[in-house]
C-alpha positions in Angstrom: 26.6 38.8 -134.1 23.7 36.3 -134.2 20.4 36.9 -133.3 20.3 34.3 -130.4 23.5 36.4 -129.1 21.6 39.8 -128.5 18.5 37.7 -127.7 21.1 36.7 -124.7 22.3 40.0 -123.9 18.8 41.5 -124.2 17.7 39.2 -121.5 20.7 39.8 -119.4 20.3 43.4 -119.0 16.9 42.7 -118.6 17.6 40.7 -115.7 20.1 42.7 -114.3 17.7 45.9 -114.5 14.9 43.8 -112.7 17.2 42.9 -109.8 18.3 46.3 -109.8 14.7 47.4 -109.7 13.9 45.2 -107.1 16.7 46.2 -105.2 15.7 49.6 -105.3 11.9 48.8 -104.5 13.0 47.5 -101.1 15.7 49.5 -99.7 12.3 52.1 -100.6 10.0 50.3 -98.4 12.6 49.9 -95.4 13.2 53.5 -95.3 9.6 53.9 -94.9 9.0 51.5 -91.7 11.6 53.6 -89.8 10.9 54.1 -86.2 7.6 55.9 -85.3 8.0 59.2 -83.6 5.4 61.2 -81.5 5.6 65.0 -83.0 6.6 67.4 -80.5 5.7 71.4 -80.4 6.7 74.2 -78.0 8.3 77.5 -77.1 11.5 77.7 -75.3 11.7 80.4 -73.1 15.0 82.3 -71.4 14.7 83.0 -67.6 12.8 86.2 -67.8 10.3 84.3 -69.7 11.3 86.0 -73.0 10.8 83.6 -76.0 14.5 82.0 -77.1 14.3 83.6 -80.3 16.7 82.1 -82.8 18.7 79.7 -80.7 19.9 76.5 -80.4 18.7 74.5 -77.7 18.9 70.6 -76.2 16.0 69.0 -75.3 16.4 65.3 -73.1 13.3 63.6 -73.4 12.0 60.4 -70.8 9.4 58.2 -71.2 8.4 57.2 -67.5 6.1 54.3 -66.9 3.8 54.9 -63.7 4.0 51.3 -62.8 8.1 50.9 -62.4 9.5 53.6 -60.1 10.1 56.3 -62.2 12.5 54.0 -63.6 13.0 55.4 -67.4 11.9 53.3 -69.8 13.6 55.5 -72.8 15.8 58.5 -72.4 17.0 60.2 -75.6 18.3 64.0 -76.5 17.8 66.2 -79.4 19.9 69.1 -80.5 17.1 71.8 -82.7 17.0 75.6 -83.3 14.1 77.8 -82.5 12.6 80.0 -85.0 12.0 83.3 -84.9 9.0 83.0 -82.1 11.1 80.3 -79.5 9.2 77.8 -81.3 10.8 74.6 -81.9 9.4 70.6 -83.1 10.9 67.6 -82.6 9.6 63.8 -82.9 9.9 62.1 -79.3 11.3 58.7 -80.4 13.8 60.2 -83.4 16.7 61.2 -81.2 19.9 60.2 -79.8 19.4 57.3 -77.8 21.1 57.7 -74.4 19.9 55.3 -72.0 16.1 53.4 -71.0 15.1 50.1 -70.3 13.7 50.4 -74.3 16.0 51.3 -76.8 13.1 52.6 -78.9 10.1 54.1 -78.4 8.4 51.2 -81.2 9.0 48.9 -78.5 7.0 50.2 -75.4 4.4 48.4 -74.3 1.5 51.0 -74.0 -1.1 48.8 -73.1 -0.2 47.7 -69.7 -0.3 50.9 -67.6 0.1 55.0 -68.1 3.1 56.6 -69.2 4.4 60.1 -68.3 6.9 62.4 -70.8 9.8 64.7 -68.6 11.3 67.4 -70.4 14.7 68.7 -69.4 15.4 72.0 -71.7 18.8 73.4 -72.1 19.3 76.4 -73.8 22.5 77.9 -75.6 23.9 81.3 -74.4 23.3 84.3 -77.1 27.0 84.8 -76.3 29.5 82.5 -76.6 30.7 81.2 -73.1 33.8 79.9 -72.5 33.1 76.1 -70.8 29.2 76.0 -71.5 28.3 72.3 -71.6 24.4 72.1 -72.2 25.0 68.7 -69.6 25.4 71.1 -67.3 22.6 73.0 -67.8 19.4 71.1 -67.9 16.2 72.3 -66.8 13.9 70.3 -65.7 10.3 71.6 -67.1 8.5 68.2 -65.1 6.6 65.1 -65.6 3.0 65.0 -67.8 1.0 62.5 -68.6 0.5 61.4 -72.2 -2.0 61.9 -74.6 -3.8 59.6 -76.7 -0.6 59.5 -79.4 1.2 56.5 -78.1 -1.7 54.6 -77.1 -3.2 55.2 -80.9 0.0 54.2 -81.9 -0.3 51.0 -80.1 -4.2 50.2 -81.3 -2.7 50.4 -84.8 0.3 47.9 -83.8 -3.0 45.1 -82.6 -3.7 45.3 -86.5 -7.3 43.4 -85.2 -10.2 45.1 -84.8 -10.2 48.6 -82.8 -12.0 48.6 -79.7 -12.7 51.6 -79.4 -13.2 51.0 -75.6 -9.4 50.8 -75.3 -9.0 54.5 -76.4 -12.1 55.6 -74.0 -9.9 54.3 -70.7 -7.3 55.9 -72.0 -8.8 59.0 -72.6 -10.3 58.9 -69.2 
């Protein structure tokens, strides 16, 4: 072979390794602008108030908005395990979508008035039972207001200049 015929092949694979490494580069930087979540930490406890030790339990989370009704503005549902303590973690805004005026939690506008979190709980018998549907079985823990998580999450989103003032109403 000539020289100018591996010069072409050379620059060939070349090309075909850049693309390839470009490729690679930005199926890497979508994965990393996936859907924010708002980490999630607590004990589950059976009816005697024993912690659910070892057990798999469903968690439906809503995001309420105090300004429409109660009307949901994301509902979603997570299926975890609890450790050895009843403790379990989730991220509110990584689970199944099942219904909500929002289809994610990115899309929320936190800004315009407070927001409340319900938690409905439903835990799996220790022994199998014939017919058990965690539908069926929700417990509803309430309605509490949130944090300062979101609404940091939505101070980042300005991508201005914090004012911090936003945060203080917030807070307060």
């Amino acid at each position: 072979m000539s020289q100018s015929k591996y010069s072409a092949n050379f620059i060939l694979i070349k090309s075909i390794l850049l693309i390839f490494g470009l490729f690679s580069l930005s199926k890497n930087l979508e994965s990393q602008t996936s859907t924010a979540g708002i980490l999630f930490q607590a004990i589950a406890k059976d009816n005697a108030g024993n912690p659910a030790n070892n057990r798999n339990i469903f968690i439906r989370v809503s995001i309420l908005s105090n300004s429409s009704n109660d009307i949901p503005l994301l509902v979603e549902e997570h299926e975890t395990n609890t450790d050895n303590l009843g403790v379990f973690n989730i991220a509110i805004g990584k689970g199944k979508f099942i219904s909500g005026v929002s289809n994610s939690i990115d899309v929320i506008d936190w800004s315009r008035t407070s927001h409340q979190l319900n938690l409905k709980v439903a835990i799996s018998p220790v022994a199998p039972t014939a017919g058990w549907d965690f539908h069926n079985e929700w417990v509803d823990l309430g309605n509490a207001p949130f944090g300062v998580v979101p609404y940091a999450m939505h101070v980042v989103g300005l991508k201005a200049t914090v004012d911090t003032s936003v945060l203080n109403r917030k807070l307060n």
